[in-house]
C-alpha positions in Angstrom: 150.6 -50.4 262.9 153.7 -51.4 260.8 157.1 -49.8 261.9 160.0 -48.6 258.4 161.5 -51.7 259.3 158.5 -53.7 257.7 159.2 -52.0 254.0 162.1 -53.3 253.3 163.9 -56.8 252.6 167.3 -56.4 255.2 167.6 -54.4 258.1 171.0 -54.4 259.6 172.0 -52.8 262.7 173.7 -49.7 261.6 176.6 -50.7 263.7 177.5 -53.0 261.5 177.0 -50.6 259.0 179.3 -48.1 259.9 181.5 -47.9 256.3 178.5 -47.3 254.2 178.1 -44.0 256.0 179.8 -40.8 255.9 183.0 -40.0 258.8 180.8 -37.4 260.5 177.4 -39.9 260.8 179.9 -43.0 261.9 181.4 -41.2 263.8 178.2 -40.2 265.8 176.8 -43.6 265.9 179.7 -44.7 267.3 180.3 -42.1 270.0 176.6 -42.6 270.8 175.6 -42.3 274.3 171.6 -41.6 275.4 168.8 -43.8 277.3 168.1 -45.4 273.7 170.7 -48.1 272.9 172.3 -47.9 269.5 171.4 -51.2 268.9 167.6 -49.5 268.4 169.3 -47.9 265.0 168.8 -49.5 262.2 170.7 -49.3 258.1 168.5 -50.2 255.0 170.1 -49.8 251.9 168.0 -48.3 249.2 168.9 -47.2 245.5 169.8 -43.9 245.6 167.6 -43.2 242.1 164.4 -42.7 245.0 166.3 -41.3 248.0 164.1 -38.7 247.6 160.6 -38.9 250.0 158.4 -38.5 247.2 159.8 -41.1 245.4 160.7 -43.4 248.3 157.4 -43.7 249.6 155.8 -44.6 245.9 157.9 -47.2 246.0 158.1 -48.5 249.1 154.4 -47.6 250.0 152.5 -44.5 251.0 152.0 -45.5 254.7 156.0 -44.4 255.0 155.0 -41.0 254.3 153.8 -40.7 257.7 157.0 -42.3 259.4 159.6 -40.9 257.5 161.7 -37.3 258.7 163.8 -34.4 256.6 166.5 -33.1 257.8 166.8 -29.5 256.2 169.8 -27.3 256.5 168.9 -23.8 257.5 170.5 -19.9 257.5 169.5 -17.7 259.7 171.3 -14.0 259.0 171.2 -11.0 261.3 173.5 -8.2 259.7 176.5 -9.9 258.4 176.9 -13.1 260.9 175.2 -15.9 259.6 174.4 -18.8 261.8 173.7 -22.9 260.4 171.1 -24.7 261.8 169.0 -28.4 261.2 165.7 -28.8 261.3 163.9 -32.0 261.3 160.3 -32.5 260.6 157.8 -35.4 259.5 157.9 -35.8 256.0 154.6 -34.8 254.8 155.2 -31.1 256.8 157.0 -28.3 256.1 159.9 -26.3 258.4 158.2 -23.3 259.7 161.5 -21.3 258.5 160.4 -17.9 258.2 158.6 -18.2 261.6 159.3 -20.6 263.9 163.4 -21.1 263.2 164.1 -17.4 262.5 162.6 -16.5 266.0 164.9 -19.5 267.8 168.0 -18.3 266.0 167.2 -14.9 266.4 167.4 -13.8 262.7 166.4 -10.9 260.8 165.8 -13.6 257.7 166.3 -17.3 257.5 165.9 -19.5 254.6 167.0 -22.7 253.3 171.0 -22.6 253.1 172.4 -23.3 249.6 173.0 -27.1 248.5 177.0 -26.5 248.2 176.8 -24.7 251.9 174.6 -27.4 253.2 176.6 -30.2 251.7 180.5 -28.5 252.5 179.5 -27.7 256.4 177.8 -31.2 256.9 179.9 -33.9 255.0 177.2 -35.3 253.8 175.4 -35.9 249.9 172.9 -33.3 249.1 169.3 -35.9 249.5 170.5 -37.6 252.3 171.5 -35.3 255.0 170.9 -36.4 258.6 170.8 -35.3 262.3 173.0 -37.5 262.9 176.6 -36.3 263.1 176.1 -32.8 262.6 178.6 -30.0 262.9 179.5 -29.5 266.7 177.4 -26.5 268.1 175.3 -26.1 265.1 171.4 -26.1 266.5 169.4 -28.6 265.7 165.3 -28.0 265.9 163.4 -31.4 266.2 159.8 -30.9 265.7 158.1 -32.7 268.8 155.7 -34.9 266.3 159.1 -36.3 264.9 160.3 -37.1 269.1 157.0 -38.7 269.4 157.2 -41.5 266.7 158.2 -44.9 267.7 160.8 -44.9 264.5 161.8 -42.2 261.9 162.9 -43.4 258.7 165.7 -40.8 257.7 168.9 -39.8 255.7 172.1 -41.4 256.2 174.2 -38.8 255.3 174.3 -40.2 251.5 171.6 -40.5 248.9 172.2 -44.4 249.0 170.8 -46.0 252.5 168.6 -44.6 255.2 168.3 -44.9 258.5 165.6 -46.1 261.0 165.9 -44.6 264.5 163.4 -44.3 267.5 162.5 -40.6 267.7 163.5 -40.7 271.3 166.9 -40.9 269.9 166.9 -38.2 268.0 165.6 -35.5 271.1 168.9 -36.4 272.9 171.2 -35.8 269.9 173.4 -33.0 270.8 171.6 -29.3 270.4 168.4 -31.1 269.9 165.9 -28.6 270.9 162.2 -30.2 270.6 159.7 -28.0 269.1 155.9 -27.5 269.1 154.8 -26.7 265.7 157.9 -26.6 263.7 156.6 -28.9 260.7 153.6 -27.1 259.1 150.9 -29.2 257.5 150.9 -29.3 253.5 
């Protein structure tokens, strides 16, 4: 079974990527500390024309579909406090917002949060927001298919560049709460 890694020309160790990535995500991946070694996370740089998935996998090849992660910025609102969260689900699903996330965050309504909120409150470009290096506190769902995988192809905090990172990885970033059933089939 091929791994993201196979798709693409150069694979660098995203250490020794570190100033192609926004502060926040660099300064995760630097900071990191977990049973999977950072030397498991892996830069490719792509053109950031296809950083969408759709457009991504055409190019690269539909078999990345099933490997690659979103990361989604969420709101949940109960009266007037409003509370940011990330969810991170397999590609070819869909964040069970208005059911599974609004329960966890204990919200009268949740929804996606709007581009300039996402964007301003992460650091990161709008198409290429990651786990990785999220706001301190913020929640972060993981949907337990995503922690299963042996690599996730995701954002790198900019439209240009993804990252490739064991999903083992990503259930021990901080907040990471792994859920059953949080991506929804198409």
């Amino acid at each position: 079974m091929p791994v993201p890694m196979d798709a693409f020309d150069e694979v660098r160790p995203a250490l020794d990527c570190l100033d192609l990535l926004p502060e926040p995500v660099a300064a995760a991946i630097r900071g990191r500390r977990g049973s999977v070694p950072v030397e498991q996370f892996h830069y490719v740089d792509t053109d950031p024309a296809i950083a969408d998935t759709a457009e991504l996998v055409a190019h690269h090849g539909p078999w990345l579909l099933e490997q690659s992660a979103n990361c989604v910025v969420v709101a949940g609102k109960r009266g007037g406090a409003v509370t940011l969260a990330a969810c991170v689900v397999l590609s070819h699903t869909r964040v069970d917002v208005n059911g599974e996330v609004r329960r966890r965050l204990g919200a009268r309504k949740a929804s996606f949060a709007p581009m300039d909120t996402a964007v301003g409150e992460t650091g990161m470009e709008y198409g290429g927001i990651t786990p990785i290096g999220l706001p301190a506190g913020w929640p972060l769902f993981l949907d337990a298919a995503v922690a299963d995988i042996p690599y996730a192809l995701i954002g790198s905090g900019r439209r240009r560049g993804k990252l490739i990172v064991p999903g083992k990885a990503l259930a021990e970033l901080p907040e990471a709460v792994v859920v059953e059933g949080l991506g929804l089939g198409e």
